[in-house]
PAGULUM-430990 format. One record per atom (N, C-alpha, C): residue in one letter; atom name; x negated, y, z negated. Coordinates in steps of 0.1 Angstrom, whole numbers. Layout:
+------+------+-------+-------+-------+
: resn : name :    xx :    yy :    zz :
+------+------+-------+-------+-------+
:    A :   CA :     X :     Y :     Z :
...
+------+------+-------+-------+-------+
END
This chain:
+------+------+-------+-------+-------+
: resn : name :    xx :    yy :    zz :
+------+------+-------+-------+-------+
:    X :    N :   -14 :   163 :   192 :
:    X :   CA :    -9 :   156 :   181 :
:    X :    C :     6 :   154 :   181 :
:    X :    N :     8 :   143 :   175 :
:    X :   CA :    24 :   144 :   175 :
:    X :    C :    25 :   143 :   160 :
:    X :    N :    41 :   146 :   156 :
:    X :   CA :    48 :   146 :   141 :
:    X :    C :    58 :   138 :   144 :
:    X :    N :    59 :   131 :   133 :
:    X :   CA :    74 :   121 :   131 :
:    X :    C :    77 :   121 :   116 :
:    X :    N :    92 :   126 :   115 :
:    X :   CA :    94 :   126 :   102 :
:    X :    C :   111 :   118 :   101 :
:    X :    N :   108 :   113 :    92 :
:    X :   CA :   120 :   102 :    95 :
:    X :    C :   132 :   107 :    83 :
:    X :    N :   144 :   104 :    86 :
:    X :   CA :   155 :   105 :    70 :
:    X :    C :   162 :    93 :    77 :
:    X :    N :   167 :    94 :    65 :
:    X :   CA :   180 :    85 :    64 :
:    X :    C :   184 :    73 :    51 :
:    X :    N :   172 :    72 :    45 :
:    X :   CA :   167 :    60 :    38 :
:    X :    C :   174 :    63 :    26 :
:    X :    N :   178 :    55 :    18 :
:    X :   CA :   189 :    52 :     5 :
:    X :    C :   189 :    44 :    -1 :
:    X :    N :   196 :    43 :   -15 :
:    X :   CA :   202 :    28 :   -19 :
:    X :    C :   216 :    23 :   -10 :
:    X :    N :   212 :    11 :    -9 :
:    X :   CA :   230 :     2 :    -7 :
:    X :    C :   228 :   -10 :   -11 :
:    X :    N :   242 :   -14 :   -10 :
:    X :   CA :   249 :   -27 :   -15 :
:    X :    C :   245 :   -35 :    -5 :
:    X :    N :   246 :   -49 :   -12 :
:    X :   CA :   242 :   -61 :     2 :
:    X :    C :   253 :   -59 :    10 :
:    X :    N :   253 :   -59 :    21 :
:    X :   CA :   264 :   -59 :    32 :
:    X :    C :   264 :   -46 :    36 :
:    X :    N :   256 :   -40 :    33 :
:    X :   CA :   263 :   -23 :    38 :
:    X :    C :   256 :   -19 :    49 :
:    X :    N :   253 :    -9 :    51 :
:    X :   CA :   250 :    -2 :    63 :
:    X :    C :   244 :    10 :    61 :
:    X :    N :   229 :    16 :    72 :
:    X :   CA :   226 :    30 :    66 :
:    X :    C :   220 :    29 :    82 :
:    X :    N :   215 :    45 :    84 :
:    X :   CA :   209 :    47 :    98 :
:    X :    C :   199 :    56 :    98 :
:    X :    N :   189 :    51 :   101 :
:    X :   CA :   175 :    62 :    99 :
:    X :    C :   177 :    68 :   111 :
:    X :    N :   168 :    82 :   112 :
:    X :   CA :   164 :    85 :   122 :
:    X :    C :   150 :    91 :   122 :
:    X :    N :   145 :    89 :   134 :
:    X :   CA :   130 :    95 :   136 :
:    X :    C :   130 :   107 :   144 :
:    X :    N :   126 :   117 :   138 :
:    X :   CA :   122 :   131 :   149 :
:    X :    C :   108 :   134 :   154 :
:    X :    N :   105 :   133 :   168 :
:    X :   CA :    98 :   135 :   170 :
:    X :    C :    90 :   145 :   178 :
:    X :    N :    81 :   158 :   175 :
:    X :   CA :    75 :   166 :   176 :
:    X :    C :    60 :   168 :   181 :
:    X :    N :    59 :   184 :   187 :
:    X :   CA :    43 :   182 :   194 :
:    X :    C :    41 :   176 :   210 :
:    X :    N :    32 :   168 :   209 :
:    X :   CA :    24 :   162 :   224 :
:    X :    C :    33 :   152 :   222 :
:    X :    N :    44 :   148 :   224 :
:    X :   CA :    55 :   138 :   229 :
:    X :    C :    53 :   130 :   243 :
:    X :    N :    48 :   140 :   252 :
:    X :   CA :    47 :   135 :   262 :
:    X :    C :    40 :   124 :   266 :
:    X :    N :    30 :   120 :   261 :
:    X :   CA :    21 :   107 :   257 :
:    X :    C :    27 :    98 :   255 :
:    X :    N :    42 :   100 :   243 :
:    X :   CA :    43 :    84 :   236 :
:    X :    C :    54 :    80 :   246 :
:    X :    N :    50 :    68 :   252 :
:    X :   CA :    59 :    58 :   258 :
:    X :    C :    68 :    48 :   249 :
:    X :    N :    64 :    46 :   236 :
:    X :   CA :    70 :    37 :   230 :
:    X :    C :    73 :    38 :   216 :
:    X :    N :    86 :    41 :   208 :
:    X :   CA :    90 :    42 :   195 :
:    X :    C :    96 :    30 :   186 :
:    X :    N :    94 :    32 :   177 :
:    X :   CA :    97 :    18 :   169 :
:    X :    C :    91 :    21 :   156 :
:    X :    N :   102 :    10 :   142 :
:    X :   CA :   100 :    13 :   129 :
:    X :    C :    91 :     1 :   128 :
:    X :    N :    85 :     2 :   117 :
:    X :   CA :    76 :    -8 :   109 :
:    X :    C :    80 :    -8 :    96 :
:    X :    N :    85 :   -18 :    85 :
:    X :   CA :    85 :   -18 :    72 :
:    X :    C :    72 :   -23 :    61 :
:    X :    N :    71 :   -24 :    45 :
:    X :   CA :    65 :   -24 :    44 :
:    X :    C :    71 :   -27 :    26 :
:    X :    N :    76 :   -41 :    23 :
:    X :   CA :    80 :   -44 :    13 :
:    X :    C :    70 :   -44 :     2 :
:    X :    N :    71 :   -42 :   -13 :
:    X :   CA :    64 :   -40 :   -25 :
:    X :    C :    53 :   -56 :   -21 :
:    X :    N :    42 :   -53 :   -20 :
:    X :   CA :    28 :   -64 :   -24 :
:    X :    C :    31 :   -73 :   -10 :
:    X :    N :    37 :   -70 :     2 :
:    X :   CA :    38 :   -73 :    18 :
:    X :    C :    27 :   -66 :    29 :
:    X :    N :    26 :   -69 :    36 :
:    X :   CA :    19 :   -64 :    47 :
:    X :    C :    27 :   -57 :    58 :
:    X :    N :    24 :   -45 :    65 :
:    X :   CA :    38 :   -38 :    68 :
:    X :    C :    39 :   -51 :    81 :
:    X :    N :    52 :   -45 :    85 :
:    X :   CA :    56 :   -58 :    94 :
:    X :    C :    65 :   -48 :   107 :
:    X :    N :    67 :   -55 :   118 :
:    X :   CA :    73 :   -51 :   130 :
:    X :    C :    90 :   -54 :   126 :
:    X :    N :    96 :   -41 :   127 :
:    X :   CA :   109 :   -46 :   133 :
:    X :    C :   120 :   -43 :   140 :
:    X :    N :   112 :   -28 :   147 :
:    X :   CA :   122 :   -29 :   163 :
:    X :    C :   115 :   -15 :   167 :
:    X :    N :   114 :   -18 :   184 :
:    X :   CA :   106 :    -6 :   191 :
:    X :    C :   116 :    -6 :   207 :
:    X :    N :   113 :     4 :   210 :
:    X :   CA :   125 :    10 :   224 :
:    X :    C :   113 :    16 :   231 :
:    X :    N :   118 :    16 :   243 :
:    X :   CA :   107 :    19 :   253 :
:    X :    C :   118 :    35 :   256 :
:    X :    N :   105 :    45 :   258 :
:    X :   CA :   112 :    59 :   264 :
:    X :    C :   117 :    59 :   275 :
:    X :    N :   111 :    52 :   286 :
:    X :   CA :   112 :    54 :   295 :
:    X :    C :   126 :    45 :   304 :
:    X :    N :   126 :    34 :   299 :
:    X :   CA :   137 :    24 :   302 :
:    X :    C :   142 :    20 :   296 :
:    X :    N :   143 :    25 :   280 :
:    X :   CA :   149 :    23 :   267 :
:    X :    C :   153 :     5 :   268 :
:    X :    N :   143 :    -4 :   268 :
:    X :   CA :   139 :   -19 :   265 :
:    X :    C :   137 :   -18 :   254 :
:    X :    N :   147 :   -24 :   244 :
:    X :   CA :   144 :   -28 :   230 :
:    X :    C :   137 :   -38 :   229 :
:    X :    N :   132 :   -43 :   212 :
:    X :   CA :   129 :   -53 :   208 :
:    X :    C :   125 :   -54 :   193 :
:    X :    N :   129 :   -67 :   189 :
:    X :   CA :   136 :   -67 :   172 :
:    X :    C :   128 :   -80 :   169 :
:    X :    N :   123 :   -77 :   157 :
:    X :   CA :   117 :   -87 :   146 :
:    X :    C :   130 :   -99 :   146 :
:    X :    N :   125 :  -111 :   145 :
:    X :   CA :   137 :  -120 :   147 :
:    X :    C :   144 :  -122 :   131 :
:    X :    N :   139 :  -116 :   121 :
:    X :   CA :   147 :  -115 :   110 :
:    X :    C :   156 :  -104 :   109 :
:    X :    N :   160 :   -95 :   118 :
:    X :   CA :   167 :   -82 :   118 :
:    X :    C :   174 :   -87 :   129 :
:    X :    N :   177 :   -92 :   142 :
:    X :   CA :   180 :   -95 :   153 :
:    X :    C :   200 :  -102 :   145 :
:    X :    N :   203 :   -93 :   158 :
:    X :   CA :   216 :   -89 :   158 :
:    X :    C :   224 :   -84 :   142 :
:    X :    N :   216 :   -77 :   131 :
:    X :   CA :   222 :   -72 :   125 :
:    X :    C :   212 :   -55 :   126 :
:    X :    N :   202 :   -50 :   129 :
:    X :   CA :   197 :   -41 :   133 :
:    X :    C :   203 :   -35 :   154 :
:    X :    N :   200 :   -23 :   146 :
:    X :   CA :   198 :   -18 :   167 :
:    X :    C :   197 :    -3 :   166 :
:    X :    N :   184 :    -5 :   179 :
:    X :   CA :   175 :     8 :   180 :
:    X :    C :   179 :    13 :   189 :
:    X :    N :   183 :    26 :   191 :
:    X :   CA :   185 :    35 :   204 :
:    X :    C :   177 :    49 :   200 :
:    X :    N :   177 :    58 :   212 :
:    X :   CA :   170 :    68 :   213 :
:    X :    C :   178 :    80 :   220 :
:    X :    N :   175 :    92 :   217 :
:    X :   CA :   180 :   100 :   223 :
:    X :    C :   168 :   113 :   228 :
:    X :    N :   163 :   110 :   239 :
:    X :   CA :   155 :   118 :   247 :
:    X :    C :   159 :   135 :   246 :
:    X :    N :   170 :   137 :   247 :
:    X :   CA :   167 :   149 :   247 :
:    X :    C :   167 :   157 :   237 :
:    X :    N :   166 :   150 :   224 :
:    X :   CA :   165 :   153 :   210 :
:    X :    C :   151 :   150 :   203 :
:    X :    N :   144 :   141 :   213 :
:    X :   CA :   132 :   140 :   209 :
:    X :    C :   137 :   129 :   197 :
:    X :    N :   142 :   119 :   197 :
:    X :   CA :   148 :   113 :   182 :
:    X :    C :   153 :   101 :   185 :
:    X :    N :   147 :    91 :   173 :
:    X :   CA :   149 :    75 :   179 :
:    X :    C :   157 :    68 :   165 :
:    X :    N :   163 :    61 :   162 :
:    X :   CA :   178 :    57 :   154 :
:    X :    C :   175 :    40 :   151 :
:    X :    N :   179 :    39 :   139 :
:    X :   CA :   180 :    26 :   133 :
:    X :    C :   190 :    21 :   121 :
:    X :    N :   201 :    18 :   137 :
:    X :   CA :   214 :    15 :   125 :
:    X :    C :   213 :    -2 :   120 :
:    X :    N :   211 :     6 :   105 :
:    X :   CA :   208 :   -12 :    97 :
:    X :    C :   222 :   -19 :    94 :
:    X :    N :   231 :   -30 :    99 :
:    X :   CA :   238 :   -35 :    95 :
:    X :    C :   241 :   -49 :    84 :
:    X :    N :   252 :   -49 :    78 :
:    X :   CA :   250 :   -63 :    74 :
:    X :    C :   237 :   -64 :    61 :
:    X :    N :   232 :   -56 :    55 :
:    X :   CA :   216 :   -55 :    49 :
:    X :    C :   220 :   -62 :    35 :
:    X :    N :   204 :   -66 :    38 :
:    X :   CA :   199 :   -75 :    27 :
:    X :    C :   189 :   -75 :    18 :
:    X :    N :   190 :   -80 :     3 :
:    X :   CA :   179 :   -72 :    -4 :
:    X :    C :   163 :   -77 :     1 :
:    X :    N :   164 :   -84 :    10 :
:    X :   CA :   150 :   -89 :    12 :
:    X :    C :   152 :   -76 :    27 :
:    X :    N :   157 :   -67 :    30 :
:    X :   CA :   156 :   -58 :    40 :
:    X :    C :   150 :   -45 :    31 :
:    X :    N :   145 :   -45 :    20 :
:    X :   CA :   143 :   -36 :     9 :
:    X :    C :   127 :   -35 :    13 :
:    X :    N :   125 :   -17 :    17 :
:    X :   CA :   109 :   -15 :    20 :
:    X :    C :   109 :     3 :    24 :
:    X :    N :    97 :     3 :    23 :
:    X :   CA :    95 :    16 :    30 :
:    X :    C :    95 :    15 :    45 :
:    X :    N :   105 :    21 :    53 :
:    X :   CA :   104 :    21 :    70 :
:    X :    C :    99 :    34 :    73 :
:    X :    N :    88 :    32 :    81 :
:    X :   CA :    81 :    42 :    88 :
:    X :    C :    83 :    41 :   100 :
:    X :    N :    87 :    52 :   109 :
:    X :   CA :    85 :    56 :   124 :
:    X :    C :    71 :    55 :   130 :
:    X :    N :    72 :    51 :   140 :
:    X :   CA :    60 :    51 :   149 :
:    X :    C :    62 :    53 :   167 :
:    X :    N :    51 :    58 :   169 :
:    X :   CA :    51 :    62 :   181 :
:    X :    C :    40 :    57 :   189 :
:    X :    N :    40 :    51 :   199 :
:    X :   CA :    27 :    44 :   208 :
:    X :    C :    24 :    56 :   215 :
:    X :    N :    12 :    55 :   219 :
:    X :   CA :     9 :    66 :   232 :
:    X :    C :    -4 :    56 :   238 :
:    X :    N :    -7 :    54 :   253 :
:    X :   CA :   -19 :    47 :   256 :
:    X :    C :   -33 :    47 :   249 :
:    X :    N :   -32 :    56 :   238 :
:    X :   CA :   -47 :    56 :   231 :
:    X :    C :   -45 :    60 :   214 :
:    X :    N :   -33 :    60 :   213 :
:    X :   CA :   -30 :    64 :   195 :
:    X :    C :   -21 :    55 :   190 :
:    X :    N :   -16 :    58 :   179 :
:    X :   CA :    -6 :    54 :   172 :
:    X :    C :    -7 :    63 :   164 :
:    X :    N :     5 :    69 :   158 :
:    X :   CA :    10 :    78 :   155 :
:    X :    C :    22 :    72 :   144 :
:    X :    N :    24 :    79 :   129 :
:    X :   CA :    33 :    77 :   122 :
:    X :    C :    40 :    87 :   113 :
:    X :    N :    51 :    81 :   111 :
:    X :   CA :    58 :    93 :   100 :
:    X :    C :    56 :    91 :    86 :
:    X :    N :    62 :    96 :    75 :
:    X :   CA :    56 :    93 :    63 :
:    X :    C :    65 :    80 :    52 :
:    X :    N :    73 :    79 :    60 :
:    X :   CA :    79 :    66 :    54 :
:    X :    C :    96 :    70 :    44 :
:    X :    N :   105 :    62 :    48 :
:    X :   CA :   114 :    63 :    38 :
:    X :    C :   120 :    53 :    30 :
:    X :    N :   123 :    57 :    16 :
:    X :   CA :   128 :    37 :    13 :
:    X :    C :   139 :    38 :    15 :
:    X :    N :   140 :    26 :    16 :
:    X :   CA :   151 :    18 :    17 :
:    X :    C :   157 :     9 :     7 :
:    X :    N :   165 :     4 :    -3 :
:    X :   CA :   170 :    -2 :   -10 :
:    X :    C :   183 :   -10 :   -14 :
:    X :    N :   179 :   -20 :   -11 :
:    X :   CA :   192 :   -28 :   -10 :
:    X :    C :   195 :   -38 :   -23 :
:    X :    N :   208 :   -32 :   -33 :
:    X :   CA :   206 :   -38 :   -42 :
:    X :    C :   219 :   -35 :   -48 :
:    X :    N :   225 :   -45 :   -55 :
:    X :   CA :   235 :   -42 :   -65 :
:    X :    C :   237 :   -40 :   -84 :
+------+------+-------+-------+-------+
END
């Protein structure tokens, strides 16, 4: 089994800036692939940025693209999502996720709030 438990999630102002992070724990060795998913009030959760472990190959929902960016730190077991520039339509619960060739794996979600 693996565990992912995420922080970072807050209120802010439009324009501001916050940085989640994902910790991940357990049978790690399986997941090849990390990335958040959001999940705005009466939305369907949605993709918006995953990092490869192994060759750390990002990739970003084209509504976050160039004001998001995912990195990873392997020897921490821990993957990062610094939100920049944010916007109240960037307002949701973001959950960590973890691929492994036969699971998917998640954390329990944090909000996020972007509002004045």
């Amino acid at each position: 089994q693996v565990q992912l438990v995420e922080s970072g999630g807050g209120l802010v102002q439009p324009g501001g800036s916050l940085r989640l992070s994902c910790a991940a724990s357990g049978s790690i060795f399986s997941i090849y692939r990390m990335g958040w998913y959001r999940q705005a009030p009466g939305k369907e959760r949605e993709f918006v940025a995953a990092i490869t472990k192994s060759s750390g190959n990002a990739y970003y929902a084209d509504s976050v693209k160039g004001r998001f960016s995912i990195s990873r730190d392997n020897a921490k077991n821990t993957v990062y999502l610094q939100m920049n520039s944010l916007k109240p339509e960037d307002t949701a619960v973001y959950s960590c996720n973890g691929r492994s060739t036969v699971n998917d794996y998640w954390g329990q979600g944090t909000q996020v709030t972007v509002s004045s």
